[in-house]
MARDRENNU-988572 format. One record per residue: x, y, z of N, C-alpha, C in turn; residue number from 1. Coordinates in steps of 0.05 Angstrom, whole numbers, plus 5000, padded with zeros to 4 digits. Layout:
{{X,Y,Z},{X,Y,Z},{X,Y,Z},NUM}
...
END
This chain:
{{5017,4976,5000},{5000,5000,5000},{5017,5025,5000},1}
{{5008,5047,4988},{5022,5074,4980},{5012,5089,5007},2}
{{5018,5096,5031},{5001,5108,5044},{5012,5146,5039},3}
{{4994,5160,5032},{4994,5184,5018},{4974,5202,5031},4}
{{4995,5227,5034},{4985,5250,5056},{4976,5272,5031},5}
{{4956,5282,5029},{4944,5307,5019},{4950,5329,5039},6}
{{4963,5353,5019},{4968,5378,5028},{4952,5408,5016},7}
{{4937,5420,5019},{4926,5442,5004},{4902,5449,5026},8}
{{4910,5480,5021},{4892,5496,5035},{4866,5494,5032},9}
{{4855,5487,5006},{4827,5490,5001},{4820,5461,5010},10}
{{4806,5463,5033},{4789,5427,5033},{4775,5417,5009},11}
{{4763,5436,4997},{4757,5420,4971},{4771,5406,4951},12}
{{4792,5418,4946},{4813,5398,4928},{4823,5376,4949},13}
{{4825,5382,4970},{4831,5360,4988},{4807,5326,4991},14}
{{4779,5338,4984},{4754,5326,4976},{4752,5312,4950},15}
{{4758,5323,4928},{4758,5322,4901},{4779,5305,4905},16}
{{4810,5303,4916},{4834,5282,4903},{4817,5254,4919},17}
{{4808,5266,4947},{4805,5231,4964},{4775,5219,4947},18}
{{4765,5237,4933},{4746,5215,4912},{4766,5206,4885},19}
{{4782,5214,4881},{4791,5210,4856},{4808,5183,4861},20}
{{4828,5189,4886},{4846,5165,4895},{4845,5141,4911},21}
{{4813,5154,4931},{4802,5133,4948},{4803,5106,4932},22}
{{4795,5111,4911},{4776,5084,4893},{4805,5071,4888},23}
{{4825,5080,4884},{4851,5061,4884},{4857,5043,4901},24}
{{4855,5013,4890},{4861,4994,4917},{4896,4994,4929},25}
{{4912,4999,4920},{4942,5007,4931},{4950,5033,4943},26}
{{4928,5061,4947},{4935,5071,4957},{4909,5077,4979},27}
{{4927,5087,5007},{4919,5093,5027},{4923,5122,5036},28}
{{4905,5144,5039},{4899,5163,5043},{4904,5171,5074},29}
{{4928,5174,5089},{4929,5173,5120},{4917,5196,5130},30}
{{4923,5218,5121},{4914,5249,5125},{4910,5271,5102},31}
{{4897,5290,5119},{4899,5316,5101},{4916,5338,5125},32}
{{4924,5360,5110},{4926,5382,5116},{4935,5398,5103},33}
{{4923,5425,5113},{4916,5448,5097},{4939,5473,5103},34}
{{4950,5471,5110},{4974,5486,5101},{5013,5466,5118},35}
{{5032,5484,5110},{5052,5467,5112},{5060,5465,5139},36}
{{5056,5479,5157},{5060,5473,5190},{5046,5453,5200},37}
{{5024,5445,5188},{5010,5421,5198},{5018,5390,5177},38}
{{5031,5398,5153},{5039,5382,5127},{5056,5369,5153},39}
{{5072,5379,5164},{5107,5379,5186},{5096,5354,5201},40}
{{5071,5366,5211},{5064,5361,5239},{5046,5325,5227},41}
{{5040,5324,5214},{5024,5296,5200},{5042,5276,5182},42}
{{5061,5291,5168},{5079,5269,5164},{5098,5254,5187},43}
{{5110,5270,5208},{5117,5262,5228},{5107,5237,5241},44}
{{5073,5252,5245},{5056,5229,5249},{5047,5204,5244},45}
{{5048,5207,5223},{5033,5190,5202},{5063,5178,5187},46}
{{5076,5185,5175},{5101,5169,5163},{5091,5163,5141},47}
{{5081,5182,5125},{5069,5165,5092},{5091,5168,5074},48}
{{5090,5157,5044},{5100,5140,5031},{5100,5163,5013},49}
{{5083,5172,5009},{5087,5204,4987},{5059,5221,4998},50}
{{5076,5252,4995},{5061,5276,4995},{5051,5284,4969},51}
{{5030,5291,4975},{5015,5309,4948},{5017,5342,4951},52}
{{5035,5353,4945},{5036,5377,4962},{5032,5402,4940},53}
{{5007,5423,4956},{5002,5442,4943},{5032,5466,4941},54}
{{5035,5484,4936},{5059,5505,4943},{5046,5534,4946},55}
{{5024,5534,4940},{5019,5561,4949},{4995,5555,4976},56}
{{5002,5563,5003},{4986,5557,5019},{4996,5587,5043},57}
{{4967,5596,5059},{4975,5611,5082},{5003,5605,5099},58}
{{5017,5619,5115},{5030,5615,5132},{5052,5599,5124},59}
{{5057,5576,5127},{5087,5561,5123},{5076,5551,5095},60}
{{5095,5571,5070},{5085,5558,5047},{5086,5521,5037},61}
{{5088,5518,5010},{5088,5493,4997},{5123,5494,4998},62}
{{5134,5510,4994},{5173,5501,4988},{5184,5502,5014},63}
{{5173,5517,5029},{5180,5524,5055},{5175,5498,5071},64}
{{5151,5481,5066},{5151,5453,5083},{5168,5437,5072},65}
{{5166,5439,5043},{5187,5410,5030},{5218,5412,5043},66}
{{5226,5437,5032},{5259,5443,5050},{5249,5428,5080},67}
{{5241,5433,5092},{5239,5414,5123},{5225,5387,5116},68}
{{5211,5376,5099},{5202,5349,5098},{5233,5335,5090},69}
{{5241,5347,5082},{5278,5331,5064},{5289,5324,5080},70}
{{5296,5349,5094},{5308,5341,5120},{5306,5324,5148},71}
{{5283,5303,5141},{5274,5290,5157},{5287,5266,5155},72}
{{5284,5250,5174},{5302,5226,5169},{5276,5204,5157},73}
{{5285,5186,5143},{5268,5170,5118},{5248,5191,5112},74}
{{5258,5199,5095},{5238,5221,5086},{5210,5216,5065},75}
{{5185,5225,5063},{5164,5218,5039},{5181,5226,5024},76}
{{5170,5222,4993},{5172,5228,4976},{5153,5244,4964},77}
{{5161,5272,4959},{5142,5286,4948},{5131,5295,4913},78}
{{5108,5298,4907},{5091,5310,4891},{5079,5332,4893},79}
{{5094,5356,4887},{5076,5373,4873},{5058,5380,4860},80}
{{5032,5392,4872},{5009,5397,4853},{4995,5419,4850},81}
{{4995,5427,4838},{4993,5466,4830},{4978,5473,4813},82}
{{4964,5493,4808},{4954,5510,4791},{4973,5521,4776},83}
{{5000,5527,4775},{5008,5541,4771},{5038,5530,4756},84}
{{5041,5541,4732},{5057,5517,4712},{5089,5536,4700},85}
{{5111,5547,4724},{5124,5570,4709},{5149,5555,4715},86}
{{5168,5561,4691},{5206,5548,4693},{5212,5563,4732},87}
{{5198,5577,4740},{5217,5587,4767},{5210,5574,4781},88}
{{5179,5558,4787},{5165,5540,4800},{5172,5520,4799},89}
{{5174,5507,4784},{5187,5472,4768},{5212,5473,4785},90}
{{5229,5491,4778},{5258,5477,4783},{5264,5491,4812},91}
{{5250,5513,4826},{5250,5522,4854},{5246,5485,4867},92}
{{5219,5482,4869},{5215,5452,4871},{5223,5423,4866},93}
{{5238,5426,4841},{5251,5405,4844},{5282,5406,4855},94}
{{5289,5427,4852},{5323,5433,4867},{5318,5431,4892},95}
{{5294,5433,4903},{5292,5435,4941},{5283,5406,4939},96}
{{5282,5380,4932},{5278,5356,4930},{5249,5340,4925},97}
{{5234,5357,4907},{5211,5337,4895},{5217,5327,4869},98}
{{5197,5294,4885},{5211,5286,4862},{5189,5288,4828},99}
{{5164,5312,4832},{5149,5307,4813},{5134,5335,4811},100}
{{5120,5340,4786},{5110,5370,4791},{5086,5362,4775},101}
{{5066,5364,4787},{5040,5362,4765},{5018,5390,4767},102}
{{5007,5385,4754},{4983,5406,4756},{4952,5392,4756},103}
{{4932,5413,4778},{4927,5400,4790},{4891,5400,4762},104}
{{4906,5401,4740},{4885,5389,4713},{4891,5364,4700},105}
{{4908,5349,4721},{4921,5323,4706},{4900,5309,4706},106}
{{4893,5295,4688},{4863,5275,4692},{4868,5248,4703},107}
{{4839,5239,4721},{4846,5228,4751},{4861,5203,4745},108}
{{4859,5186,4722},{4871,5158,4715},{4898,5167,4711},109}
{{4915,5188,4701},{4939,5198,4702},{4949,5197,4718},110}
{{4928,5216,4741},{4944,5221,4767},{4945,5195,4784},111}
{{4930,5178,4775},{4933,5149,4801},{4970,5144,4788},112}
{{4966,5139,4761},{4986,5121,4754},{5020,5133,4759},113}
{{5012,5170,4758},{5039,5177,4762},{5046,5179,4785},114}
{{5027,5175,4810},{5030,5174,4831},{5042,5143,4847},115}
{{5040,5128,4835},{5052,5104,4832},{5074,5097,4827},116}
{{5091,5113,4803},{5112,5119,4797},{5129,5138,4816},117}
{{5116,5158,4824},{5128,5175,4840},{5139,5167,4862},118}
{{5121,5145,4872},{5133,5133,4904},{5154,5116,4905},119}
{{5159,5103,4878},{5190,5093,4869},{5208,5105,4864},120}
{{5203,5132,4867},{5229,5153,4859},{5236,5162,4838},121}
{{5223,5156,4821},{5220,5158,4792},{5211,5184,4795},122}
{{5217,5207,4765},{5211,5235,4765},{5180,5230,4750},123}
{{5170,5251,4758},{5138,5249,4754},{5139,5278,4744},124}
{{5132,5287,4721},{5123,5316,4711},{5105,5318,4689},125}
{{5086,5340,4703},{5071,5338,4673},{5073,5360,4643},126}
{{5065,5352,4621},{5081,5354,4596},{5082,5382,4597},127}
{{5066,5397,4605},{5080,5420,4609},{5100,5439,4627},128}
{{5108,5426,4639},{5116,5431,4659},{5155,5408,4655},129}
{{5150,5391,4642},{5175,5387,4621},{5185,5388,4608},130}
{{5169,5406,4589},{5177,5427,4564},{5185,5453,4577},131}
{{5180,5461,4591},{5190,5486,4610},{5219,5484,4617},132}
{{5217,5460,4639},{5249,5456,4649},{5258,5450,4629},133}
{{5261,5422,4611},{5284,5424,4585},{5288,5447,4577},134}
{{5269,5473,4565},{5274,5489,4559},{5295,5512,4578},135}
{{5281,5515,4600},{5304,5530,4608},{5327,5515,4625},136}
{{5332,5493,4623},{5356,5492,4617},{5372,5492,4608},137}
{{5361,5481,4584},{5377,5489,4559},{5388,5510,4546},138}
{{5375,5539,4567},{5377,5560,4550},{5395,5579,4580},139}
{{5409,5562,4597},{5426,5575,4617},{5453,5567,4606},140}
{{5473,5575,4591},{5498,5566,4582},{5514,5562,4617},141}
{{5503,5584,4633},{5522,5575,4669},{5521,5552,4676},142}
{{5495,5545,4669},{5485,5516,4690},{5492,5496,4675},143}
{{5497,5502,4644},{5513,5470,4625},{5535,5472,4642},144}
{{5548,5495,4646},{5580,5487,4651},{5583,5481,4668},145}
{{5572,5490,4694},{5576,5484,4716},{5567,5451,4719},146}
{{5543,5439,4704},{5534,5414,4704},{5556,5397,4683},147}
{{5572,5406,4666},{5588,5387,4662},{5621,5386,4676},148}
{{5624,5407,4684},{5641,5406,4709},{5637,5386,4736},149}
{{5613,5382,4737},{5608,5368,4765},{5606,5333,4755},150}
{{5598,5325,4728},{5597,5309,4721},{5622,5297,4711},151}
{{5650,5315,4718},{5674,5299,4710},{5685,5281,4711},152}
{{5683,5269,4736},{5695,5247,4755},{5675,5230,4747},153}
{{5659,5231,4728},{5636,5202,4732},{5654,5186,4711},154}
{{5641,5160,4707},{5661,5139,4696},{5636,5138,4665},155}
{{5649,5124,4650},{5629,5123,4618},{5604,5118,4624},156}
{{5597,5093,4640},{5578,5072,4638},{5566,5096,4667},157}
{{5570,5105,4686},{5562,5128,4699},{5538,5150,4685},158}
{{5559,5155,4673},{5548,5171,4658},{5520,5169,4635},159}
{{5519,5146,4625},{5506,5127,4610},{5479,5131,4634},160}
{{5492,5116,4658},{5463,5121,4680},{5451,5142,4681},161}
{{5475,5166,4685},{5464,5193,4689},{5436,5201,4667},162}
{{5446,5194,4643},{5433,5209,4620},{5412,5193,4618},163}
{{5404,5165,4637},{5385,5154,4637},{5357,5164,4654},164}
{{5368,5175,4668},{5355,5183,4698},{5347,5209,4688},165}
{{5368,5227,4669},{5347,5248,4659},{5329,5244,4646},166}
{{5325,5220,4631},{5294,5211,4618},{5274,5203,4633},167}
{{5291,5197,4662},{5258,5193,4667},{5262,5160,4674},168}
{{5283,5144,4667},{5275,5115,4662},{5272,5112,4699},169}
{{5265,5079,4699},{5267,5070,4723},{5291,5049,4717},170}
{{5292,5041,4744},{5318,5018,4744},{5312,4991,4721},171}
{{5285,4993,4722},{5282,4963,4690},{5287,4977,4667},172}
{{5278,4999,4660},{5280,5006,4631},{5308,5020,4635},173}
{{5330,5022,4651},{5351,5029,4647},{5366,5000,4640},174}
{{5358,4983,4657},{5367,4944,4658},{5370,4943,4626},175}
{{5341,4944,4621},{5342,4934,4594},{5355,4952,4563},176}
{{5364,4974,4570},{5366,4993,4555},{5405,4979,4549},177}
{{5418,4982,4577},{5437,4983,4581},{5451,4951,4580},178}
{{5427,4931,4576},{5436,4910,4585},{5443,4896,4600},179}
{{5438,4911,4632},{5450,4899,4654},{5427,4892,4674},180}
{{5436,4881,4697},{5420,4875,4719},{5410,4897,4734},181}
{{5377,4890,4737},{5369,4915,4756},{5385,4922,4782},182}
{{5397,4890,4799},{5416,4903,4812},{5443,4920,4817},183}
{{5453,4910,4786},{5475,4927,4792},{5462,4944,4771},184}
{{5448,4966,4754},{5432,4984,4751},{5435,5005,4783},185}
{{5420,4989,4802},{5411,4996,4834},{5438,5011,4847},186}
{{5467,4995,4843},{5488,5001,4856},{5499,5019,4836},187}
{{5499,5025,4808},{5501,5046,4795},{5491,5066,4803},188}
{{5467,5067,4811},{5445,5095,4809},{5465,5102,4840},189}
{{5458,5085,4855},{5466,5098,4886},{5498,5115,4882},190}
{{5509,5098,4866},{5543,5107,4872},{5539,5137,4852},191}
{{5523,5138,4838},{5522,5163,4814},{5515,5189,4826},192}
{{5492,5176,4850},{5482,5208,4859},{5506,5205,4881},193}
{{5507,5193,4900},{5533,5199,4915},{5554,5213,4905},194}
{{5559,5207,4881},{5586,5226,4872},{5582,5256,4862},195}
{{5549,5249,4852},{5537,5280,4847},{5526,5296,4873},196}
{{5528,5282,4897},{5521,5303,4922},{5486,5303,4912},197}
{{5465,5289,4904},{5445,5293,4903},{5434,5269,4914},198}
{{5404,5283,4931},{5384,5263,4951},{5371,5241,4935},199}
{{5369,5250,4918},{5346,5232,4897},{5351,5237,4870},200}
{{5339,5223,4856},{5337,5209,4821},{5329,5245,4813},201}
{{5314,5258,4815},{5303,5281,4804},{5328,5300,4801},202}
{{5342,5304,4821},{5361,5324,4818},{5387,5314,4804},203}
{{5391,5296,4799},{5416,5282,4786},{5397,5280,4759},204}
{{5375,5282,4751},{5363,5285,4732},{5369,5318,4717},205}
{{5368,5334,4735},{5375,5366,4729},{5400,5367,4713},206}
{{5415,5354,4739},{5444,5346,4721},{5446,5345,4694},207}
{{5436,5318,4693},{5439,5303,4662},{5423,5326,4642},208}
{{5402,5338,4641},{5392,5362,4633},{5409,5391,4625},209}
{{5414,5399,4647},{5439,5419,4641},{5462,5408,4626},210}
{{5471,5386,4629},{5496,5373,4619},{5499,5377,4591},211}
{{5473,5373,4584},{5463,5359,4556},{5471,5338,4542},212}
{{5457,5309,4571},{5458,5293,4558},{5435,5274,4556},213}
{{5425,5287,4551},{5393,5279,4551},{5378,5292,4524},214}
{{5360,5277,4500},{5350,5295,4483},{5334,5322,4486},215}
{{5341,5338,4470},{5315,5368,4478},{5298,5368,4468},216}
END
């Protein structure tokens, strides 16, 4: 079971997702809450599996909780879900460690399935909101260099992972891409972000993005 915390100020979207996701038999709905001081206070609690987290909320915003949900020890994994679809938003959020950015017009069979994906650590974004970041990354000449500076020390077949993880794959479709075992795939990915200083698959994804080694 996925057990999954809803975050957003308006109880009604908080109403609207638990009819949309209730009907899912793998996931479990532990809580809501309506802004991010109480997001703090219920994951603590509760220990779910992934957040659905709004970013614009009263008092302790949506980036403002994630920066302290990260820093938690076994941390959820979070999802972003917004109204609101801009290159400053996307990559604010995913540089502070989510691992997914949707909007909250994704239609509901979408959102079960990318939410599914999301809790494996896999990057979750929706198409507009991936045409944004490729784009402005691609269009920061600082952040190529600085991202292929940081990618020096990686080894070929490293690197191969890296540029995998900016697509998006998971550990099978990297297995099978690359021809190797999902386990050592598993001990690739780990040793890759370790060397890149990043928490999760999403931001070693940025990497591979700025790098340009990933298609645009």
């Amino acid at each position: 079971m996925i057990r999954l915390l809803l975050v957003d100020d308006e109880r009604m979207v908080c109403a609207h997702l638990r009819t949309i996701l209730g009907g899912a038999e793998d996931i479990d709905i532990v809580g809501e809450a309506y802004d991010g001081a109480e997001a703090l206070e219920q994951v603590v609690r509760h220990r779910p599996d992934l957040v659905l987290l709004d970013l614009h909320m009263p008092g302790v915003d949506g980036l403002t909780a994630l920066r302290r949900m990260v820093r938690l020890d076994a941390p959820p994994k979070v999802v972003v879900l917004t109204t609101i679809d801009t290159d400053d938003h996307v990559l604010r959020a995913l540089h502070t460690g989510a691992v997914g950015f949707l909007l909250k017009d994704t239609p509901p069979e979408d959102l079960v399935a990318l939410l599914r994906v999301a809790v494996e650590g896999n990057t979750v974004l929706s198409p507009a909101a991936a045409r944004n970041l490729i784009g402005a990354s691609a269009a920061r000449e600082t952040a190529r260099r600085e991202a292929r500076h940081t990618i020096r020390d990686l080894t070929e077949q490293e690197t191969r992972i890296l540029a995998c993880l900016g697509e998006g794959l998971s550990n099978a479709q990297i297995a099978a891409r690359l021809h190797l075992t999902e386990p050592t795939v598993k001990a690739y990915v780990s040793r890759t972000l370790t060397k890149l200083s990043c928490t999760n698959r999403t931001q070693a994804g940025l990497i591979a993005h700025n790098a340009g080694l990933t298609p645009h």
